[in-house]
C-alpha positions in Angstrom: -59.5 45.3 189.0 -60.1 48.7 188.8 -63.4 49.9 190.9 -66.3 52.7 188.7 -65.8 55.6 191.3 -69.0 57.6 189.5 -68.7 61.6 190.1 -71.4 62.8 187.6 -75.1 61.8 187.3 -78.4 63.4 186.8 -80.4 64.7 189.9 -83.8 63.5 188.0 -84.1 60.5 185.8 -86.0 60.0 182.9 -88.1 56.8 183.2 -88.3 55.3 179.7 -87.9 51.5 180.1 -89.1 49.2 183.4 -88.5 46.1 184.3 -91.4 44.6 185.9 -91.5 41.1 187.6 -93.7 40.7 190.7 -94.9 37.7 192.7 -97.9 39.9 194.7 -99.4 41.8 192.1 -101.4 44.2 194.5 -101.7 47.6 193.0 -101.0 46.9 189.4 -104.4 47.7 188.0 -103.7 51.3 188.9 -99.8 51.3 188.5 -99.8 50.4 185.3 -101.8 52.8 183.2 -100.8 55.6 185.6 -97.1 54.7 185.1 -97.9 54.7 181.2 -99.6 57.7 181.1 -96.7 59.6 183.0 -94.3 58.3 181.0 -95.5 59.0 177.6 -93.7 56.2 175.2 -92.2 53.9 178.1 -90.8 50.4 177.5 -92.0 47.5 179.9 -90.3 44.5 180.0 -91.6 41.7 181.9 -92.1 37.7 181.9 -94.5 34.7 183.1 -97.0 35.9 185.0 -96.3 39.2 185.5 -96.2 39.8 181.8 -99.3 38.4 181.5 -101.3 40.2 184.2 -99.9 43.9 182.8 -100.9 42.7 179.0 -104.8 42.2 180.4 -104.3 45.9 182.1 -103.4 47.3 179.1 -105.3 45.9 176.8 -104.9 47.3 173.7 -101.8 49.8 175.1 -99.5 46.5 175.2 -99.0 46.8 172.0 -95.9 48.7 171.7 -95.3 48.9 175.1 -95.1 45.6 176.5 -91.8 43.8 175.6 -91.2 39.9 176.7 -87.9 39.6 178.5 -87.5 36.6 176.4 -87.7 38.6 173.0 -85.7 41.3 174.4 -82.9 39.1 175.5 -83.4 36.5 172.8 -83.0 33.7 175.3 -86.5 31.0 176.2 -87.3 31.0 179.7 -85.5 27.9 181.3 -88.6 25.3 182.2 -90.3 26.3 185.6 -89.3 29.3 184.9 -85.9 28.8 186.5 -84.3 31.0 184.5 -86.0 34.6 183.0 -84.0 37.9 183.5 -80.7 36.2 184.1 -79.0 37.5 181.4 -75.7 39.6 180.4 -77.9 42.1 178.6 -80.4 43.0 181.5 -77.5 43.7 183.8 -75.9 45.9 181.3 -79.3 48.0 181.7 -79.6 47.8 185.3 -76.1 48.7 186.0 -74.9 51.1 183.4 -74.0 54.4 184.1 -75.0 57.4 181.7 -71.7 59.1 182.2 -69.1 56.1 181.5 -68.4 56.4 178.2 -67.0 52.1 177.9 -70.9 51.3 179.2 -72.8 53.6 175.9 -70.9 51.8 173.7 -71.8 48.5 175.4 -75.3 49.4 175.3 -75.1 50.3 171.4 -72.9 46.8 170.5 -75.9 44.6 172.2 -78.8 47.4 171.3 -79.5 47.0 174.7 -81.6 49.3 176.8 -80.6 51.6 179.9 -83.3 50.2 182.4 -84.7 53.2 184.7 -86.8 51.6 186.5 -87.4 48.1 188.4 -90.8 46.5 190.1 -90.0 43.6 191.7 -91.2 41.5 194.7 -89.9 38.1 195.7 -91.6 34.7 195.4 -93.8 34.2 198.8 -90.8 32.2 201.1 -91.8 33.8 204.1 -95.7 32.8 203.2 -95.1 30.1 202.2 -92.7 28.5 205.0 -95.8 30.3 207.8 -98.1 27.4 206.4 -98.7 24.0 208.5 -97.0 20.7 206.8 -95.1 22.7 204.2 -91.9 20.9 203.7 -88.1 21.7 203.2 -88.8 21.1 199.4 -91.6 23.7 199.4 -89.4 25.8 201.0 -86.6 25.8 198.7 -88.9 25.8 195.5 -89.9 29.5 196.9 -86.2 30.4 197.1 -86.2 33.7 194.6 -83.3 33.5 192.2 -83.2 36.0 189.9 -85.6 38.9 191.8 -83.0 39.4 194.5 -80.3 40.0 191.8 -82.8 42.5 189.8 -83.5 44.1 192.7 -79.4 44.4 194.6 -78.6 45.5 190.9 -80.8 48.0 190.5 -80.6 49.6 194.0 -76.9 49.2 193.9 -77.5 51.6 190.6 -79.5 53.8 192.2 -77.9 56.8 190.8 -79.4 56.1 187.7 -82.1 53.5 188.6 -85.1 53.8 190.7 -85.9 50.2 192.9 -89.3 49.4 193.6 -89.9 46.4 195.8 -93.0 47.4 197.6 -96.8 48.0 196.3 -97.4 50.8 198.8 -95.0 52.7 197.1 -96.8 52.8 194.0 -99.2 56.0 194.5 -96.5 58.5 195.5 -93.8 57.1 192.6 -96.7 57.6 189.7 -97.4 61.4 191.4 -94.1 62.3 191.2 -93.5 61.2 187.7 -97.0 63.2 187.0 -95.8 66.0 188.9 -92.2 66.1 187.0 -93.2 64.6 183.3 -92.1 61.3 183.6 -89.1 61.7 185.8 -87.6 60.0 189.1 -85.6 62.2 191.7 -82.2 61.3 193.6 -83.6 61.6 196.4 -86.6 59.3 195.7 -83.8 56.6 194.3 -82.2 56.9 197.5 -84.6 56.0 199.6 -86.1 53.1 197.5 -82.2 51.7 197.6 -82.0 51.4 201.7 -85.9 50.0 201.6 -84.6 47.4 198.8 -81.4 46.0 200.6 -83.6 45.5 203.9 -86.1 43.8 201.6 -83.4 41.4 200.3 -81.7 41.1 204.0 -84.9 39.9 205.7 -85.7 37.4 202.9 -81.8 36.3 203.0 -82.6 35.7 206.6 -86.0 34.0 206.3 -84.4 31.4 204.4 -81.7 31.1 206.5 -83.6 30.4 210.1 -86.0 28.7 208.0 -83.0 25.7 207.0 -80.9 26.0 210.0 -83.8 25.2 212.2 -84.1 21.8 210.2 -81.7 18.9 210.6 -79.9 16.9 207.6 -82.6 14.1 208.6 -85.7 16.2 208.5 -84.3 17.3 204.5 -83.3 14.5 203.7 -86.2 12.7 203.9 -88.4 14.6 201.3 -86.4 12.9 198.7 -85.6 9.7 197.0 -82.3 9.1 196.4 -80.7 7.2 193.3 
């Protein structure tokens, strides 16, 4: 299998559609209309609560500017929403590249969009596992899924996609795009990528001392067998 080796991209980035999917929704009341205002006719896609939460913040500015992953993608949310952003034709937007010429022409077969931007924190494991009682079934339920793949596809693709994982990020990403009409620098991109793989490593590694510090016995006693 022949490897993309990518020699050409743009220095700034043009943010025109986000992905937005958060668990702590700190800082959204003053993300979101700054984000929107920076980025004069920007796409956001979101789902479940998230989508919810940004549609109240916008009142009426959601129309037209507020897309459901599910009526992007065309695919329901699985039930418990298992299953959201999955899908062949977010990862076509997360991690194609301007430049390759086989990715366009994916893009225009699917009518698929070239996601700039991604806002995404994980469900609370860590939080959640900190609390007294909580059992190994709690624990899994607050296993992230889909989140870590958003976010390792999106910093992976940080030459063309910026990967936001941390609220306190938020002021100085919505001042740059002010201070550069709606764009994201390399250099910006870059540094959001290391922050996003340490974010995913330490919540990898939560779970993992989380489970290996339990015996089969202790797991498999939260459930009834048939």
């Amino acid at each position: 299998m022949a490897l993309n080796i990518v020699k050409d991209i743009d220095s700034r980035i043009a943010v025109k559609h986000v992905l937005m999917s958060v668990s702590d929704k700190t800082g959204l009341e003053a993300f979101v209309p700054a984000l929107v205002k920076a980025c004069p006719g920007v796409k956001i896609y979101s789902t479940g609560g998230t989508y919810t939460k940004v549609r109240e913040i916008l009142g009426d500015q959601a129309e037209g500017t507020l897309v459901a992953v599910s009526d992007y993608t065309g695919q329901p949310e699985m039930q418990g929403g298992l299953v959201k952003t999955l899908d062949f034709k977010i990862y076509l937007g997360l991690l194609s590249e301007t430049y390759n010429e086989a990715h366009q022409a994916d893009l225009k077969r699917l009518a698929a969009q070239p996601i700039d931007m991604v806002v995404v924190n994980l469900y609370p494991f860590q939080q959640t596992v900190a609390k007294e009682g909580v059992t190994p079934e709690m624990a899994r339920t607050n296993i992230d899924i889909g989140g870590p793949c958003m976010v390792r596809a999106s910093a992976k693709n940080y030459l063309r996609v910026c990967s936001v994982t941390d609220p306190l990020d938020y002021p100085n990403l919505v001042n740059e795009l002010a201070d550069h009409n709606g764009t994201i620098g390399l250099d910006t991109r870059f540094k959001l990528m290391k922050k996003a793989f340490t974010y995913t490593a330490q919540y990898d590694k939560a779970i993992s001392d989380f489970f290996t510090a339990r015996t089969w016995e202790e797991v498999n006693g939260t459930y009834t067998q048939h």
